[in-house]
C-alpha positions in Angstrom: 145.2 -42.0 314.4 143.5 -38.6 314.3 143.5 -37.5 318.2 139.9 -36.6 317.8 139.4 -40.5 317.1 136.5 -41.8 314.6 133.2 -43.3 315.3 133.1 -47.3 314.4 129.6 -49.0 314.8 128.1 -46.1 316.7 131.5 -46.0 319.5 133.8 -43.1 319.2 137.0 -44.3 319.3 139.9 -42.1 320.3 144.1 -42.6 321.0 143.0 -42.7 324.3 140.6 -46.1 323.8 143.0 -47.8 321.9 145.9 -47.4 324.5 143.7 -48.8 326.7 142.8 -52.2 324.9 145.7 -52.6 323.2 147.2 -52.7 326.5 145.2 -55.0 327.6 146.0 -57.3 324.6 149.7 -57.7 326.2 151.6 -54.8 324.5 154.2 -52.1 326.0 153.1 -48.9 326.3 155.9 -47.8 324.4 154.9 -50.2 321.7 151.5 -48.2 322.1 152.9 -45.0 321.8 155.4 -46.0 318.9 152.2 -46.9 317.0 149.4 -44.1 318.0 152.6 -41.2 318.2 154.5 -41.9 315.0 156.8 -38.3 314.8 156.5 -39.6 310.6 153.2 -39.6 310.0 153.3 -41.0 306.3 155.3 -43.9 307.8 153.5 -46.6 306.2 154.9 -49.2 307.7 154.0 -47.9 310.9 150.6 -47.6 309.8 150.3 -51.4 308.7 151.9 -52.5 312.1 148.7 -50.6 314.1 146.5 -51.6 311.6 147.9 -55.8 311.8 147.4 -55.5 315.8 144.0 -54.6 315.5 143.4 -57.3 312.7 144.8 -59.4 315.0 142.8 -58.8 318.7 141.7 -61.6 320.0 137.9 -61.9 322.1 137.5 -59.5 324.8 138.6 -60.5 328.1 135.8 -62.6 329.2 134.9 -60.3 332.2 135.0 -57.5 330.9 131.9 -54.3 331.3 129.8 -54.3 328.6 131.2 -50.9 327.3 134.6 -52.2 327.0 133.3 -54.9 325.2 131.5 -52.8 322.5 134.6 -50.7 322.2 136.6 -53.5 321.6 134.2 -55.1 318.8 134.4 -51.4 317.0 138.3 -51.7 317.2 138.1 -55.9 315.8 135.9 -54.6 313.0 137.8 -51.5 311.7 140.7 -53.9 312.1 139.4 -56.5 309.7 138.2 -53.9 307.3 141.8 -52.2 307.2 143.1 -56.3 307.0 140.9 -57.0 303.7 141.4 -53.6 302.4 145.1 -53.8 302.8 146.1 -57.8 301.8 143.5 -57.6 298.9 144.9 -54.5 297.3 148.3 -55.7 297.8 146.9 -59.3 296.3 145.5 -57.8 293.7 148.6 -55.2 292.6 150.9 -58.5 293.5 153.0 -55.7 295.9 153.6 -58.5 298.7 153.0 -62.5 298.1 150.6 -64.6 300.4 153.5 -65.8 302.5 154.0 -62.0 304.4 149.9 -62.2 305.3 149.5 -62.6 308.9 
């Protein structure tokens, strides 16, 4: 991710944001830092394990401020933009077969 960030339904999300949610979605922080710090950056499979984890966010914590709430939508919708952009490409140019879609 670009550490300038990019805006998602009118929130600015940075490294920085991320970090923060993913971290409260259960993971390391050097699984954080593996992801948002790659030293490849055309590491595509890198790329596809970030992109899976925020496909894959569950409901904000339930008492959570309304800011981190509207963060974490902007992070559950690029995810599921990046999930139907990736698996339907890869559907469609039979690269991977249903059974590898999480």
């Amino acid at each position: 991710m670009c550490p300038m960030g990019l805006d998602i339904g009118g929130f600015h999300v940075t490294p920085d944001i991320v970090s923060k949610h993913l971290q409260v979605d259960g993971i390391s922080q050097q699984q954080i830092d593996a992801l948002l710090n790659p030293i490849d950056h055309q590491d595509a499979p890198l790329v596809y394990d970030l992109l899976r984890v925020l496909w894959t966010l569950p409901d904000a914590p339930a008492m959570a401020s309304p800011n981190f709430i509207h963060a974490w939508v902007a992070l559950q919708v690029f995810g599921r933009l990046a999930q139907h952009l990736v698996t339907q490409g890869n559907l469609e140019a039979g690269a991977i077969g249903t059974e590898n879609l999480t």
